[in-house]
N, C-alpha and C positions, 0 to 999 in steps of 0.2 A: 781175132787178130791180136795179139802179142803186144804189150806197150814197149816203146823205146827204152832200150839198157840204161840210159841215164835216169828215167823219172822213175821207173820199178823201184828201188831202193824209198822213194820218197812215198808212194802209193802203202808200200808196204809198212813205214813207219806210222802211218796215217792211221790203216789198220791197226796196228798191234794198241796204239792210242784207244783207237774210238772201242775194240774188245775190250779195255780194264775197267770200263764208266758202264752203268747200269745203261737199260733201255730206256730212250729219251723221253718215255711215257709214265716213267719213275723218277725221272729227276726234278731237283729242287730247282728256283733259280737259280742259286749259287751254286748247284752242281754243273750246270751249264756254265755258267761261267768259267769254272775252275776247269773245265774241260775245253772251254776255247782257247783259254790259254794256252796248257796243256800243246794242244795242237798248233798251235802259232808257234810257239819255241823251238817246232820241227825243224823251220826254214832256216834257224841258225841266228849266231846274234847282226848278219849285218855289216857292213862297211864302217871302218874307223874314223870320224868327223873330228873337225880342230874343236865343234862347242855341241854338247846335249845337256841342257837347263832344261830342270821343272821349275815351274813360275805360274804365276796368274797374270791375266790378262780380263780385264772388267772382272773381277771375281771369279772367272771359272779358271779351273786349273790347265793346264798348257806347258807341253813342251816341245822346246823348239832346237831345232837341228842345223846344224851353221858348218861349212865349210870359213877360214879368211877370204875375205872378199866375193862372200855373198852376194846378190844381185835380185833384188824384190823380196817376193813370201809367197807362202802357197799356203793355204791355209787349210789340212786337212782335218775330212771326221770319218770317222773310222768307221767299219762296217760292223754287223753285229747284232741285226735286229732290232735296234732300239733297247735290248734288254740286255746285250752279254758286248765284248770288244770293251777297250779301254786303251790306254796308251802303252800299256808293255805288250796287249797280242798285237799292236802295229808296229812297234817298234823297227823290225826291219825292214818294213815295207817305209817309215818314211826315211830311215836313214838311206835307202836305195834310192827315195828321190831326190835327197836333200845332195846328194852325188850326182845323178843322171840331170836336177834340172838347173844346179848351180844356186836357186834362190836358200830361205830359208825358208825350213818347214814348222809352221806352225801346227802341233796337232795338239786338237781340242776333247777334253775330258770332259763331255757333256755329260749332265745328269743322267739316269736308266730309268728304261720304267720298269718292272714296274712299280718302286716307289715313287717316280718322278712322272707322272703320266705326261702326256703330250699337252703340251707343248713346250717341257723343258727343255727338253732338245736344244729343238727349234730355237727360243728366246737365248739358249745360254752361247749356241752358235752366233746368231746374229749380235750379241753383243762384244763377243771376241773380233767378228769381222769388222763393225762397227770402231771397234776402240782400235784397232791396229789399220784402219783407213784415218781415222785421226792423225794419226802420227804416222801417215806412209811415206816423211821421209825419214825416218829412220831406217827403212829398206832400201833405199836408193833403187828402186824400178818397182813393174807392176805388181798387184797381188791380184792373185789367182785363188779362187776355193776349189776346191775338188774331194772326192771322198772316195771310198767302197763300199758298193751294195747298198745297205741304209744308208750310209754316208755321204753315196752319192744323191741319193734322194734326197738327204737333208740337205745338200751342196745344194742342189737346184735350187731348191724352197728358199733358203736362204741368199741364193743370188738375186733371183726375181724380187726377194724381199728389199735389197741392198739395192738393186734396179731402182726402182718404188720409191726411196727414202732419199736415191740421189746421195748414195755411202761413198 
């Protein structure tokens, strides 16, 4: 069966991407890396926001996505395996939320392993959630975490965690 005329052109970009990178059983970290990149930058840079700041938040790096009159946070972590993803292969995936949910989007630059093994993630998550439930009125409404793929794994972990602590 034939894919739809519309997503063909993206299918095929995807290809012509993932042909220029060695086989994935040759590659470095960092060639993966530089290759998810690579392929996130397919999807284009994204919807135009009034604010996009890099910052830290408890020490981990963060950037966040703001329409004027914003309304809560969402607090995303990115997908990625735990090893590859960073805040520019999401970049349009959260500027599309940061439009579609009205709050502001927090995405979180968590450690990788595998220099950073497990549980920096984890810890470097829960202290972004942590530290912007401190000050949640500065959002004026709720904060929400959510993620992709790993991200949304570490979302869970990190809600239940935030359950737990009474964040």
């Amino acid at each position: 069966m034939p894919l739809h005329p519309q997503i063909q052109p993206l299918v095929d970009a995807i290809n012509r991407a993932a042909d220029e990178l060695p086989p994935i059983w040759e590659q470095t970290v960092e060639d993966r890396r530089a290759g998810y990149l690579k392929l996130s930058l397919i999807a284009g840079d994204g919807p135009a926001l009034d604010h996009v700041d890099d910052d830290k938040i408890a020490d981990v790096p963060v950037r966040t996505y703001a329409n004027d009159g914003a309304h809560g946070a969402f607090v995303f972590l990115h997908g990625g395996g735990h090893v590859q993803g960073d805040l520019d292969t999401h970049d349009q995936t959260c500027r599309q939320l940061a439009v579609e949910s009205g709050a502001t989007v927090i995405a979180v630059d968590y450690r990788l392993a595998p220099e950073h093994p497990f549980p920096a993630a984890f810890e470097d998550s829960c202290a972004v959630v942590a530290a912007i439930a401190a000050d949640r009125s500065r959002y004026g409404g709720p904060i929400v975490i959510g993620g992709d793929s790993a991200g949304g794994n570490l979302a869970a972990a990190v809600a239940i965690e935030a359950r737990n602590e009474n964040v």
